[in-house]
py3Dmol code that shows the C-alpha trace and the ligand (Angstrom):
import py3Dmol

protein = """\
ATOM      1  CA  UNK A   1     120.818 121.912   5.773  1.00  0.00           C
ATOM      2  CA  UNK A   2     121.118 120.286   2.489  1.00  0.00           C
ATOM      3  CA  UNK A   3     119.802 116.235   3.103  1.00  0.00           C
ATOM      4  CA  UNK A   4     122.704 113.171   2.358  1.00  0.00           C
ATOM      5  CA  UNK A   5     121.022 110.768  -0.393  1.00  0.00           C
ATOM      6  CA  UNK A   6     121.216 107.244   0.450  1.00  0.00           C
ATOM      7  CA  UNK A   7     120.720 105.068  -2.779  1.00  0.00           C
ATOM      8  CA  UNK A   8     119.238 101.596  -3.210  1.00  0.00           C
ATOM      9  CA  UNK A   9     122.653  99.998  -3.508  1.00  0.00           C
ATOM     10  CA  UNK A  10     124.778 102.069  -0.705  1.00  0.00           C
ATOM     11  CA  UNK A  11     125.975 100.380   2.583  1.00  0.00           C
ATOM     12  CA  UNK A  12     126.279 102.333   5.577  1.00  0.00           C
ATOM     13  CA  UNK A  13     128.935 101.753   8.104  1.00  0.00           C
ATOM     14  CA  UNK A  14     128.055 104.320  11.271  1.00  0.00           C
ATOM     15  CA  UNK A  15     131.096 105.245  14.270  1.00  0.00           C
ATOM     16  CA  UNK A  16     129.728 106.471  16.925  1.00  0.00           C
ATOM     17  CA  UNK A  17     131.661 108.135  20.558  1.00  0.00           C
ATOM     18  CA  UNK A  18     130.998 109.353  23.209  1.00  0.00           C
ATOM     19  CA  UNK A  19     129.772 112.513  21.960  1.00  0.00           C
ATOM     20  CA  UNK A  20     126.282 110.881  20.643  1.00  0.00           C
ATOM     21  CA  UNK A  21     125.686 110.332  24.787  1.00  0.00           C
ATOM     22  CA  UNK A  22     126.470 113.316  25.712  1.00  0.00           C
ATOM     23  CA  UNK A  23     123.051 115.084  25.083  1.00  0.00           C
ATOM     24  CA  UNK A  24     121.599 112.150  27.051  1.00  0.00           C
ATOM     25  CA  UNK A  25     123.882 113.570  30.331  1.00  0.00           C
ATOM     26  CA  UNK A  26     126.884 111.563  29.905  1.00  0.00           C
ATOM     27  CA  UNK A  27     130.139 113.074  29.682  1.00  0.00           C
ATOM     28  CA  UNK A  28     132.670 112.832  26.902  1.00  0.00           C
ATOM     29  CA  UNK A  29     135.792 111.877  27.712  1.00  0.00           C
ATOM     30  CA  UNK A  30     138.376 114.321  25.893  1.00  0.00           C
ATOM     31  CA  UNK A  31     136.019 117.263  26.853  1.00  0.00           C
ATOM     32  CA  UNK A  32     137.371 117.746  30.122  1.00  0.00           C
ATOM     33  CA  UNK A  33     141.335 117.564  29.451  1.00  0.00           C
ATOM     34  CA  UNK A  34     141.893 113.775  29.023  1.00  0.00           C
ATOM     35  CA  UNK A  35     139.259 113.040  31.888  1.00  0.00           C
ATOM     36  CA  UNK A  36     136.231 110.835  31.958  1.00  0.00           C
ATOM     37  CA  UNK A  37     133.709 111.884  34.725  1.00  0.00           C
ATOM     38  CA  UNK A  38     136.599 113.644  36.907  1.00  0.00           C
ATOM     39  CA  UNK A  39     139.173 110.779  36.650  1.00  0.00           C
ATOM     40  CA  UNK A  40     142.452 110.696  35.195  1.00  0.00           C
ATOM     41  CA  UNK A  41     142.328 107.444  32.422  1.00  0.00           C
ATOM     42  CA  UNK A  42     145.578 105.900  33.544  1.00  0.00           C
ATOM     43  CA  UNK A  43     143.910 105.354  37.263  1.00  0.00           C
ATOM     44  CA  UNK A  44     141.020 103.611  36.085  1.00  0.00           C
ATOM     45  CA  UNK A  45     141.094 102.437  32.399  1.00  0.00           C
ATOM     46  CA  UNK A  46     144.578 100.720  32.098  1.00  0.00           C
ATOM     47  CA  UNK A  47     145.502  97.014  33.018  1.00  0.00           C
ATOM     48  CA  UNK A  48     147.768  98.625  35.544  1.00  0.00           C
ATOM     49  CA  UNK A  49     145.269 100.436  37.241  1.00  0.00           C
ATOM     50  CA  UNK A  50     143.296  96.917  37.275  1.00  0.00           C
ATOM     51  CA  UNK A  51     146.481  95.500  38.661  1.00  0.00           C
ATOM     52  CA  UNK A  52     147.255  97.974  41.179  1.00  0.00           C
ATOM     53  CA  UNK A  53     143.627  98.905  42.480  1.00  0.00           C
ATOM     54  CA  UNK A  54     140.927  96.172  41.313  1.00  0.00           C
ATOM     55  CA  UNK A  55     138.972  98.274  43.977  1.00  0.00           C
ATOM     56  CA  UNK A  56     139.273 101.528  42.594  1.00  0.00           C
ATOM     57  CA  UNK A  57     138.772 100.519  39.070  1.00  0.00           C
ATOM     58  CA  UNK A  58     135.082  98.944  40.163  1.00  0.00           C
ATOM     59  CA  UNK A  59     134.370 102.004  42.134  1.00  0.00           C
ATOM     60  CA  UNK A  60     134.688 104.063  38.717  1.00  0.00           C
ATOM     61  CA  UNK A  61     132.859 101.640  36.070  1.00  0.00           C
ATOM     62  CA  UNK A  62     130.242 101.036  39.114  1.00  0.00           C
ATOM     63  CA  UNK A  63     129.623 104.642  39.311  1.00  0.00           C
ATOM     64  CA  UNK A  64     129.566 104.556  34.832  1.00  0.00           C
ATOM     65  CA  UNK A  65     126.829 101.859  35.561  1.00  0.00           C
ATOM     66  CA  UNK A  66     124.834 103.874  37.631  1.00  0.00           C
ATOM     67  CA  UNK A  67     124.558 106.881  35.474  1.00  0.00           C
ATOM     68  CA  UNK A  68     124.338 104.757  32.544  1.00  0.00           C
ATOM     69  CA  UNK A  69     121.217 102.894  33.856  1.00  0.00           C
ATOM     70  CA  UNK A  70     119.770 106.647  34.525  1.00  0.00           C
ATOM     71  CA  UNK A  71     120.337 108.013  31.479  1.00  0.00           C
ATOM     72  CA  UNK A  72     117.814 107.327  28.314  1.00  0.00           C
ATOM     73  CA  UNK A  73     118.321 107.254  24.427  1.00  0.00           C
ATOM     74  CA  UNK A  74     118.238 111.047  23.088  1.00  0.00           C
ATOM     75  CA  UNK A  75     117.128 111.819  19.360  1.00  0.00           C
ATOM     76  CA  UNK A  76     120.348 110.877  17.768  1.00  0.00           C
ATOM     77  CA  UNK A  77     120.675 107.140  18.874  1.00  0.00           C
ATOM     78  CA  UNK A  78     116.473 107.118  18.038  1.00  0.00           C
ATOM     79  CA  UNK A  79     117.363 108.653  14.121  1.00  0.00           C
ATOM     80  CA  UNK A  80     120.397 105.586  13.752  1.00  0.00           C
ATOM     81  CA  UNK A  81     118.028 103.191  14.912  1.00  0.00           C
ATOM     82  CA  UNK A  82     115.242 104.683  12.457  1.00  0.00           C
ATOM     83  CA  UNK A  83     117.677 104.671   9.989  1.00  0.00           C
ATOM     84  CA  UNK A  84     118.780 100.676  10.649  1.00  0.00           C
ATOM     85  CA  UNK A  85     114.921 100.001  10.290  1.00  0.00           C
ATOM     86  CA  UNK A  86     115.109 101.739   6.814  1.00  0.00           C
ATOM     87  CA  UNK A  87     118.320 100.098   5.408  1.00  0.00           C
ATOM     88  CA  UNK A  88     118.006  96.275   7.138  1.00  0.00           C
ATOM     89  CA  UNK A  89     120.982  94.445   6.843  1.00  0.00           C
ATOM     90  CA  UNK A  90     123.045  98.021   4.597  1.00  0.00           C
ATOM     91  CA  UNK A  91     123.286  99.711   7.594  1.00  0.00           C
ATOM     92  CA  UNK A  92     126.123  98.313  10.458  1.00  0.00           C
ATOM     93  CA  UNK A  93     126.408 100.671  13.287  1.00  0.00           C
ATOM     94  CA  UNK A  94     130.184 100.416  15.768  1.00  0.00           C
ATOM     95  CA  UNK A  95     130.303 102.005  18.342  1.00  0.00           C
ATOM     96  CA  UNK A  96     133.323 103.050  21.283  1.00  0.00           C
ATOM     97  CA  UNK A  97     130.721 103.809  23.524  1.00  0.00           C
ATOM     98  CA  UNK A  98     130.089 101.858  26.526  1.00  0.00           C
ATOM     99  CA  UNK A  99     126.943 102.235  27.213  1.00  0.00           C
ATOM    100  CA  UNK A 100     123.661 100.902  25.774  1.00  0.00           C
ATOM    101  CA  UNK A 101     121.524 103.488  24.909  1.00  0.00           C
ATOM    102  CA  UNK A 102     121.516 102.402  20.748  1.00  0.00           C
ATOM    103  CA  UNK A 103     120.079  99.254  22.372  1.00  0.00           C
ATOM    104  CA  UNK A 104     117.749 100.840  24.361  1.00  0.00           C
ATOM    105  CA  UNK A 105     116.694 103.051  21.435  1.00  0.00           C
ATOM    106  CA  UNK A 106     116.196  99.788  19.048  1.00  0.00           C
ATOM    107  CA  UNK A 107     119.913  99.692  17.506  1.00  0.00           C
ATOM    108  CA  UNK A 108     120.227  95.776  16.549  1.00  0.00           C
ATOM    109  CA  UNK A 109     123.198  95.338  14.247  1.00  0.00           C
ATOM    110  CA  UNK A 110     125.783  96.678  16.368  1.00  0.00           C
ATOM    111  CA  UNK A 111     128.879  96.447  17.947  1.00  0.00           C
ATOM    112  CA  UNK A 112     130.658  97.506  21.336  1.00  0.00           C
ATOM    113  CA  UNK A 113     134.043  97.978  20.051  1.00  0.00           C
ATOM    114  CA  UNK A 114     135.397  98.893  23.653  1.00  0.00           C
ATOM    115  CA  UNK A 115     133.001  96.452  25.983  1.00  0.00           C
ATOM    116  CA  UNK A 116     129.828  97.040  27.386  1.00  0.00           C
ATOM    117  CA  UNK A 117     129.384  98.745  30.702  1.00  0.00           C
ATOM    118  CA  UNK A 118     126.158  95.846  31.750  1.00  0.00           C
ATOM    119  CA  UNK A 119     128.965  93.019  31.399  1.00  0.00           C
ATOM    120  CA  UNK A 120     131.843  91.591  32.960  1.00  0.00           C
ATOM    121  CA  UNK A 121     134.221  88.463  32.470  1.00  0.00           C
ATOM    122  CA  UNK A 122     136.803  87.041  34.183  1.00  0.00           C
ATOM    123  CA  UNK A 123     140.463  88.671  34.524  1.00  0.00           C
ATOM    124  CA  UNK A 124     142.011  85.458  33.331  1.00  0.00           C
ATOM    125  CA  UNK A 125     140.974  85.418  29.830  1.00  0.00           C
ATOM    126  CA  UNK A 126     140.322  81.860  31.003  1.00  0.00           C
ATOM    127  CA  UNK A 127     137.815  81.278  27.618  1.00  0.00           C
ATOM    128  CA  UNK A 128     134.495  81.838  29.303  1.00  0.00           C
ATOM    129  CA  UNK A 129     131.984  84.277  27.740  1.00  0.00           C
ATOM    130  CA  UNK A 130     131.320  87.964  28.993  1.00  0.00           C
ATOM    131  CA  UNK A 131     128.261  87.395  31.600  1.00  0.00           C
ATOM    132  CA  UNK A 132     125.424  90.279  32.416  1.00  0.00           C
ATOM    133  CA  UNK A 133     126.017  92.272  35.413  1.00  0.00           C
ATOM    134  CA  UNK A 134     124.237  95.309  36.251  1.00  0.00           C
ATOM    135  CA  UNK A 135     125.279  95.550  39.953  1.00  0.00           C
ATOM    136  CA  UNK A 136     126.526  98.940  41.549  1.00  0.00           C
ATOM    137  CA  UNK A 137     129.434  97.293  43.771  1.00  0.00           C
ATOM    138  CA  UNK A 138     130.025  99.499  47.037  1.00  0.00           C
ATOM    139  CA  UNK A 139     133.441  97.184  48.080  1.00  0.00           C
ATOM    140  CA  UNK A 140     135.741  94.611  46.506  1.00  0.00           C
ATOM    141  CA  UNK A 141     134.113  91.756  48.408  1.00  0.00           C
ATOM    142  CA  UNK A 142     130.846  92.075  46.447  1.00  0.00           C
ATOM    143  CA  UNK A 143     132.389  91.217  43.326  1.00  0.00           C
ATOM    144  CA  UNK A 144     131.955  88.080  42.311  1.00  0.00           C
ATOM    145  CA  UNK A 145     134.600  85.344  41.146  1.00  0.00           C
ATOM    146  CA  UNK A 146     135.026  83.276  38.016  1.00  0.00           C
ATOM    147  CA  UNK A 147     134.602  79.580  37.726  1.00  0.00           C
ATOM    148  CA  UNK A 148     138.301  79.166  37.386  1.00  0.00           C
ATOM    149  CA  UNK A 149     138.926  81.233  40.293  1.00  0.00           C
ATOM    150  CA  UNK A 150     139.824  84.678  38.581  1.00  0.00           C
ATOM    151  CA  UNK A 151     138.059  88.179  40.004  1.00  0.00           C
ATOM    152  CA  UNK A 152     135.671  88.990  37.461  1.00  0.00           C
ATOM    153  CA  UNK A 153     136.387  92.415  35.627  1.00  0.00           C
ATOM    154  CA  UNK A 154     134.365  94.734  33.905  1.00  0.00           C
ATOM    155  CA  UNK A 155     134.314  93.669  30.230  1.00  0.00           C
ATOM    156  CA  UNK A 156     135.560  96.876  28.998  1.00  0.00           C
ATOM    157  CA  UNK A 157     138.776  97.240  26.785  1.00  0.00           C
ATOM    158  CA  UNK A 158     141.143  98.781  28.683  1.00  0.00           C
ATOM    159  CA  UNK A 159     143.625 101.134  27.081  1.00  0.00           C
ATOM    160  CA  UNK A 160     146.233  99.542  25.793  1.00  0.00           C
ATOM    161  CA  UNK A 161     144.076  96.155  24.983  1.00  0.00           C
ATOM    162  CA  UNK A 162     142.930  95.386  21.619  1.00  0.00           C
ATOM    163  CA  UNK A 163     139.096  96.206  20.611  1.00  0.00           C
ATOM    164  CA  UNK A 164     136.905  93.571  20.045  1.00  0.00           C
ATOM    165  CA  UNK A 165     135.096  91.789  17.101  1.00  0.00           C
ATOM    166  CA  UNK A 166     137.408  93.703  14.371  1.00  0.00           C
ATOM    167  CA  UNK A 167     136.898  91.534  12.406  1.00  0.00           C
ATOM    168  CA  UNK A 168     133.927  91.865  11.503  1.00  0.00           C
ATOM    169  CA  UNK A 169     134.351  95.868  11.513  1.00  0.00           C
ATOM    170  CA  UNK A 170     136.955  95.649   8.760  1.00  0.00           C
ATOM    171  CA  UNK A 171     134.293  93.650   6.806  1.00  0.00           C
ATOM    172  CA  UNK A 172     131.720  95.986   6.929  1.00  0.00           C
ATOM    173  CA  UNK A 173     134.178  99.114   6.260  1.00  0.00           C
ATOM    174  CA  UNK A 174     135.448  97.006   3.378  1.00  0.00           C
ATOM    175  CA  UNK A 175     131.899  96.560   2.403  1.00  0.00           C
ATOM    176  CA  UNK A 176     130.739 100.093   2.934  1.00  0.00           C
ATOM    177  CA  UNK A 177     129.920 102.798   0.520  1.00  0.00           C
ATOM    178  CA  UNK A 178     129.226 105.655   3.371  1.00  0.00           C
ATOM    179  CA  UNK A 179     131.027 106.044   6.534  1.00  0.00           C
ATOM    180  CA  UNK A 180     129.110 108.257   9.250  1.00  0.00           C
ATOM    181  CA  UNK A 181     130.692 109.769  12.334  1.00  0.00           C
ATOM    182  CA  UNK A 182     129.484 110.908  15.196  1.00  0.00           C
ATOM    183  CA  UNK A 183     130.611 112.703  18.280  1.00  0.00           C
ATOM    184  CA  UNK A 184     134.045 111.317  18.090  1.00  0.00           C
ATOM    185  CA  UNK A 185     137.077 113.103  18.783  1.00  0.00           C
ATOM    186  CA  UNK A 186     139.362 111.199  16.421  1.00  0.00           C
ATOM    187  CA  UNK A 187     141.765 110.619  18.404  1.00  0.00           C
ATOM    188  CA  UNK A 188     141.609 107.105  19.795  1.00  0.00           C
ATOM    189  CA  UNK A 189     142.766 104.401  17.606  1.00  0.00           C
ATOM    190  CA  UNK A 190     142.620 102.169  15.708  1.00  0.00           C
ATOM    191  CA  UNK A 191     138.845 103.399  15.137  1.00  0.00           C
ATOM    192  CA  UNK A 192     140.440 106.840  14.162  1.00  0.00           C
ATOM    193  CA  UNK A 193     141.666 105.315  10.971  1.00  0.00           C
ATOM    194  CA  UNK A 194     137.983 103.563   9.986  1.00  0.00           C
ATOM    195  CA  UNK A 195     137.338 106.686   8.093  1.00  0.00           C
ATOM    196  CA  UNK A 196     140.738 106.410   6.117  1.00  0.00           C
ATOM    197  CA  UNK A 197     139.758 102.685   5.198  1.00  0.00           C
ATOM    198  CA  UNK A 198     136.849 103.587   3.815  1.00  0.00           C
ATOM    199  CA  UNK A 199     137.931 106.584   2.012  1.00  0.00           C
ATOM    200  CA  UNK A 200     140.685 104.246   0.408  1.00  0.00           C
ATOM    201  CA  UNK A 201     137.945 102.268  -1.079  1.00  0.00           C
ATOM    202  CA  UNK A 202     135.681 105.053  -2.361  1.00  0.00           C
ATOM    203  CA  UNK A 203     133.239 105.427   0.029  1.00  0.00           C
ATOM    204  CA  UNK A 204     131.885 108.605   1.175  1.00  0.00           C
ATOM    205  CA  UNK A 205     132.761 109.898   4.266  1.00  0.00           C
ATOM    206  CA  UNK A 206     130.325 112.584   7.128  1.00  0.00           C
ATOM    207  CA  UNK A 207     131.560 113.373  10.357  1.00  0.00           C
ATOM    208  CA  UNK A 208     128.433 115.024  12.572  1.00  0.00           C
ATOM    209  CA  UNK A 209     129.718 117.015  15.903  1.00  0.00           C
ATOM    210  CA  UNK A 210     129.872 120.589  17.374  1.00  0.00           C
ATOM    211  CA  UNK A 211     133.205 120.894  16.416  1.00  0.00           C
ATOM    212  CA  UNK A 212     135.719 119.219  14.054  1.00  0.00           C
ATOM    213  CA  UNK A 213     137.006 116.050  15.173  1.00  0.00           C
ATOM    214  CA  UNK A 214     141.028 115.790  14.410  1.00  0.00           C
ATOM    215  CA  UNK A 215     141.333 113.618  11.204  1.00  0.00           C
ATOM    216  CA  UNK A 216     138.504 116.270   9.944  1.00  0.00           C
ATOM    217  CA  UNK A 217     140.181 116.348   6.814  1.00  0.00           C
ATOM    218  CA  UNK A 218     139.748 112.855   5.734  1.00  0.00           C
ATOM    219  CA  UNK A 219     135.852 113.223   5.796  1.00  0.00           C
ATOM    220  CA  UNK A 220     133.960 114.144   2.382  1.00  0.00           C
ATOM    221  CA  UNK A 221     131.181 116.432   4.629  1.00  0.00           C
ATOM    222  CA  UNK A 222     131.600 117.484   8.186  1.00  0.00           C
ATOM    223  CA  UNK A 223     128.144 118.426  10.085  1.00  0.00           C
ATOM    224  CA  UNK A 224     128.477 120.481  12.417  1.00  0.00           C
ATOM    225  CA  UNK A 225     125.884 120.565  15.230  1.00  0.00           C
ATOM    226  CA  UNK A 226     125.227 118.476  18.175  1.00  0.00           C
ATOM    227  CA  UNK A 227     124.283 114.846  17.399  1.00  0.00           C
ATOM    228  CA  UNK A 228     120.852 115.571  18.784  1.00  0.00           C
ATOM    229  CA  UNK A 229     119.571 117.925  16.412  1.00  0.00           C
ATOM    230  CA  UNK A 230     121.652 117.654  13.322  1.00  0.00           C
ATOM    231  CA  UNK A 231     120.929 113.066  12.962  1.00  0.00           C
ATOM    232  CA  UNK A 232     117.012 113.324  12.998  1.00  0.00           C
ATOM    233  CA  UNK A 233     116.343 114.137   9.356  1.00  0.00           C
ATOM    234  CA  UNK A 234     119.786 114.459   7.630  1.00  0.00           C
ATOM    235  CA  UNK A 235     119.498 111.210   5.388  1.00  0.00           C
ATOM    236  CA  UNK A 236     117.190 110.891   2.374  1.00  0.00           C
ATOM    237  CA  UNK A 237     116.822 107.029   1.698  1.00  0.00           C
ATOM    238  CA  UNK A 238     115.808 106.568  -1.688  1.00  0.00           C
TER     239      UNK A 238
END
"""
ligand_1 = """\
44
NAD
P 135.899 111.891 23.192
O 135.425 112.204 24.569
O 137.345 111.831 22.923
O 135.299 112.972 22.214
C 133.955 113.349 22.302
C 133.574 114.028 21.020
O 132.175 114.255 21.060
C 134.238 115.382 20.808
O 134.795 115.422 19.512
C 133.085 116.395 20.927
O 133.206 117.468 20.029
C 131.899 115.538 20.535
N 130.618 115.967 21.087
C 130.362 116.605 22.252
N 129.041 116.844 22.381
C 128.451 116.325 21.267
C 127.103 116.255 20.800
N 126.083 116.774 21.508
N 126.862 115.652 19.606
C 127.884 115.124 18.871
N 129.167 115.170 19.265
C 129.447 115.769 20.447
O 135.163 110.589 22.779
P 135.648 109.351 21.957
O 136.363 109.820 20.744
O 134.427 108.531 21.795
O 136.695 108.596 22.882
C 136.404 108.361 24.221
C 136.637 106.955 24.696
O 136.160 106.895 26.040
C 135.812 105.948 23.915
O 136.668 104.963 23.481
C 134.786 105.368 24.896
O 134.951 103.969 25.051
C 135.067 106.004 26.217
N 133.867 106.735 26.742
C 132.611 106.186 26.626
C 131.483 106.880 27.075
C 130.110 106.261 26.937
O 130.010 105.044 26.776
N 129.021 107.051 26.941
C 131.631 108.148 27.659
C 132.929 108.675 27.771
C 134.038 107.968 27.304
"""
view = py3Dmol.view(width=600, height=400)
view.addModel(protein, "pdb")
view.setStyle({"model": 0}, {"cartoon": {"style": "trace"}})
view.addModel(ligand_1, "xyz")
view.setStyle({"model": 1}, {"stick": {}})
view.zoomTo()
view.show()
């Protein structure tokens, strides 16, 4: 497979999904006809669902937590965080994922566009911070509250909330010279459009998956191959 040239003066903006986890046991979420793990989204990933069932919302991110804690970092999230060693402060990596195996495999300049699963914050939006919480709750009762008084949520963005810190993610597209995908079915937005933003100012765009995401045809070179095996060794840094 012919090598993608990074040059002295190119910024890297990275997208990751949950396709990049998948090798490391976790399952996508589109793979399975709009389910995640079994469940149907609008039961468990909706401020609704957090509405109607606070209970059976923490049953599902609980049981993401556990399999998140057992899973470890598989080649791909190793290669990005090779590749953020390599390019310092030109590489930015974003990610919809939940989970924190780019941590765990040495990521540093990243984001958690849709929350992190080891966090949670009060349901109030009452101004205090996300705190870390690893726990695996088995009832309501376990969880704990807020200062203000509010039941304390997992800090996930639900659908239908807006993603965090994008902000900053418009920067860095706006800044970018190369956009890389991976393992993302393009179909949840906004951060199906990054790759159009980037595109719009020049940049090069790769997509890297088993099979071609659905705004495929915005992307300048699609890889196809599992995250795994096709990251380690696809970027020449000059
Ligand atoms: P998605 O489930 O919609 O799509 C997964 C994509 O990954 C598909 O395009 C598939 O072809 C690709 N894929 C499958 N195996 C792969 C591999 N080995 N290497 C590379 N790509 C592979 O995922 P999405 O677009 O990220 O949207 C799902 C949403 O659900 C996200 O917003 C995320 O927050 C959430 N989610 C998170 C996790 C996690 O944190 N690990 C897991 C499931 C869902």
């Amino acid at each position: 497979m012919a090598k993608i040239s990074i040059a002295s003066q190119d910024r890297v903006f990275v997208l990751t999904g949950a396709g990049i986890s998948a090798e490391s046991g976790l399952p996508t979420f589109r793979a399975s006809d709009g389910l995640w793990a079994g469940y149907r989204i609008e039961d468990v990933c909706t401020p609704e669902a957090w509405r109607r069932s606070p209970a059976g919302v923490w049953a599902f991110y609980s049981a993401r937590r556990e399999a998140g804690q057992k899973a470890k970092p598989n080649p791909a999230h190793f290669a990005l965080a090779e590749l953020e060693a390599k390019l310092g402060d030109r590489f930015f990596l974003c990610t919809q994922n939940v989970d924190d195996l780019h941590e765990r495999a040495g990521s540093a300049r990243l984001v958690h566009m849709h929350g992190e699963l080891a966090k949670s914050r009060c349901e109030r939006e009452c101004g205090r911070p996300p705190v870390e919480d690893h726990a695996i709750y088995r009832s309501l009762d376990e969880v704990g509250r807020c200062a203000c008084g509010g039941r304390m949520r997992p800090h996930i963005v639900f659908f239908g909330e807006v993603p965090l810190e994008m902000e900053r993610i418009q920067d860095e597209i706006h800044q970018s010279t190369l956009m890389l995908v991976v393992g993302t079915s393009g179909s949840v937005y906004p951060a199906a459009s990054f790759v159009h933003w980037a595109r719009q100012r020049g940049a090069r765009a790769v997509y890297v998956g088993p099979e071609e995401p659905l705004n495929a045809s915005a992307f300048t070179h699609v890889v196809e191959g599992k995250a795994g095996e096709a990251l380690p060794g696809l970027f020449e840094v000059e």
